[in-house]
C-alpha positions as CSV (number, residue, x, y, z in Angstrom):
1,X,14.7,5.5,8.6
2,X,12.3,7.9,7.5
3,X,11.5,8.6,3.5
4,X,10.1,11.9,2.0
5,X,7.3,11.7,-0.1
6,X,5.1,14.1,-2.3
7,X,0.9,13.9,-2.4
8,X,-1.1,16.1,-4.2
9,X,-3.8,17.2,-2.5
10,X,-6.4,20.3,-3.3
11,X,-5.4,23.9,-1.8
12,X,-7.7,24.0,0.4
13,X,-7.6,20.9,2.2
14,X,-3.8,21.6,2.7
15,X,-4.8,24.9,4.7
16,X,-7.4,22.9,6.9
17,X,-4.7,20.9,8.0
18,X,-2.2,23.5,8.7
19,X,-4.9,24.8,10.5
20,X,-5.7,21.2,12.2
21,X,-1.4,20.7,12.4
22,X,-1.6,24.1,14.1
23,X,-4.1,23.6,16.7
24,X,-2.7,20.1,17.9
25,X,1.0,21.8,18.0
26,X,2.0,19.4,15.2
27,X,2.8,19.0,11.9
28,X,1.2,18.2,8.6
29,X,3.7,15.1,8.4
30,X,3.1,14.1,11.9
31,X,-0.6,14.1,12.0
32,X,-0.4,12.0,8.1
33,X,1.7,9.8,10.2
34,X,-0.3,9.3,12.7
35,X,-3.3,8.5,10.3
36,X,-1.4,6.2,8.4
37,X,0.0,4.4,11.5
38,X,-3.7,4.0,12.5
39,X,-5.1,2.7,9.3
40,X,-2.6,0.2,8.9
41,X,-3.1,-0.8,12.4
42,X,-6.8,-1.0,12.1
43,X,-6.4,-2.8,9.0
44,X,-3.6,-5.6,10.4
45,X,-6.0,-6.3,13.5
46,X,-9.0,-6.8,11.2
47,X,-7.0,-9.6,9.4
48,X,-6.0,-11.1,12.7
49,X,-9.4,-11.2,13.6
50,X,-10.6,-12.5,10.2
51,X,-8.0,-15.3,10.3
52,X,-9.1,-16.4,14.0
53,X,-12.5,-16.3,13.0
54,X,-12.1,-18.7,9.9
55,X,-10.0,-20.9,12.1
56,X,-12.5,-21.5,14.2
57,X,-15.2,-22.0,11.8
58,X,-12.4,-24.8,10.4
59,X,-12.4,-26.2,13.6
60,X,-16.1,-26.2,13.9
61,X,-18.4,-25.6,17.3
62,X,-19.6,-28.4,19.7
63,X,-23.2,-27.4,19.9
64,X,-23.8,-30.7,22.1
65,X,-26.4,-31.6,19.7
66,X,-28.0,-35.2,20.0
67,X,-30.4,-36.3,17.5
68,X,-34.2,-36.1,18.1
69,X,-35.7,-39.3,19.0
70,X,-37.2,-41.4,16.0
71,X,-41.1,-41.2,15.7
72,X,-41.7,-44.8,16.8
73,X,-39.9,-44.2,19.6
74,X,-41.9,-41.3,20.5
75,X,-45.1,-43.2,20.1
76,X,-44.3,-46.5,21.5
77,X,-47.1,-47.3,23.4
């Protein structure tokens, strides 16, 4: 289902994307569609991301660390 809406925007921006609309062989509501779609897009797979990368830092990293060895034990003689 699709739902009419109303934007202003200034007079001559509107002609620069009839002109745009024009040249793509589309429409002023298809390309704001478009863009939409797109930022909404962009913006869902940032989150994703952002969520996977918070999990992970949760989770933590196995960095196979082993502590150095103590001083005496580097100097035993």
């Amino acid at each position: 289902m699709k739902t009419n809406i109303t934007l202003k925007i200034d007079s001559d921006l509107l002609r620069q994307a009839r002109v745009l609309a024009a040249e793509e062989g589309s429409s002023i509501s298809a390309l704001v569609t478009l863009h939409l779609e797109q930022a909404v897009r962009e913006r869902k797979g940032y989150a994703k991301a952002r969520r996977r990368a918070l999990a992970r830092l949760r989770k933590g990293f196995d960095l196979q660390w082993t502590p150095p060895a103590s001083r005496d034990q580097l100097h035993e003689r």
